[in-house]
C-alpha positions as CSV (number, residue, x, y, z in Angstrom):
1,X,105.9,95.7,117.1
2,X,109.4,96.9,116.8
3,X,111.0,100.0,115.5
4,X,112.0,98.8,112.5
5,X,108.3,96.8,112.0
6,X,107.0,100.5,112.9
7,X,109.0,102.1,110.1
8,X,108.1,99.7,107.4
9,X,104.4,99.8,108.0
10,X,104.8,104.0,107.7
11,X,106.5,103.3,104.6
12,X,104.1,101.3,103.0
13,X,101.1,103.5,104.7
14,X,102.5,106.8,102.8
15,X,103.5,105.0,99.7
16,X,99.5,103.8,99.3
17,X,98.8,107.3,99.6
18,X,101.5,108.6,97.1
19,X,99.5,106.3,94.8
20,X,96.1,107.6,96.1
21,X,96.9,111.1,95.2
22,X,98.5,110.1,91.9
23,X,95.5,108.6,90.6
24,X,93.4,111.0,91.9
25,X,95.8,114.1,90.6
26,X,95.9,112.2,87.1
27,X,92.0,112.4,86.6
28,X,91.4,108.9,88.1
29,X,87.5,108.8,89.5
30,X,88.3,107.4,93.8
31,X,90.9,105.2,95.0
32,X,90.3,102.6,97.9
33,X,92.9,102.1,100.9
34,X,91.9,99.6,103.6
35,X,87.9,100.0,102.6
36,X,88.3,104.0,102.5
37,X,87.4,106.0,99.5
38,X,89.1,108.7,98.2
39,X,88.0,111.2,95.2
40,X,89.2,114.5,94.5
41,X,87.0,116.5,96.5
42,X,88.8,114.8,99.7
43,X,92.4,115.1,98.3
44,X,92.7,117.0,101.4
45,X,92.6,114.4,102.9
46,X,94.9,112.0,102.0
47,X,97.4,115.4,102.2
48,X,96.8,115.0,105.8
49,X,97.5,111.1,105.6
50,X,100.3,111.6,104.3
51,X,102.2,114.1,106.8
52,X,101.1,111.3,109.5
53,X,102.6,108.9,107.6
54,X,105.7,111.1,107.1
């Protein structure tokens, strides 16, 4: 994979988890990335997502 393949994959990795925690902070019930559920009570989680992904 190359740099730039790298960089567009982290892109699209923290934008799916902009959206997670969106939905989530808007009153939606879970999200689903790649089989994973989210809910609020691990909106801590996706947090720590998203600083990977950063």
């Amino acid at each position: 994979m190359t740099l730039q393949e790298c960089a567009k994959e982290a892109e699209q990795m923290r934008d799916l988890y902009v959206e997670a925690q969106k939905t989530l902070l808007r009153g939606g019930k879970s999200y689903t990335i790649g089989g994973q559920s989210f809910t609020r009570e691990n909106l801590s989680e996706i947090l720590k997502a998203l600083q990977y992904w950063e």
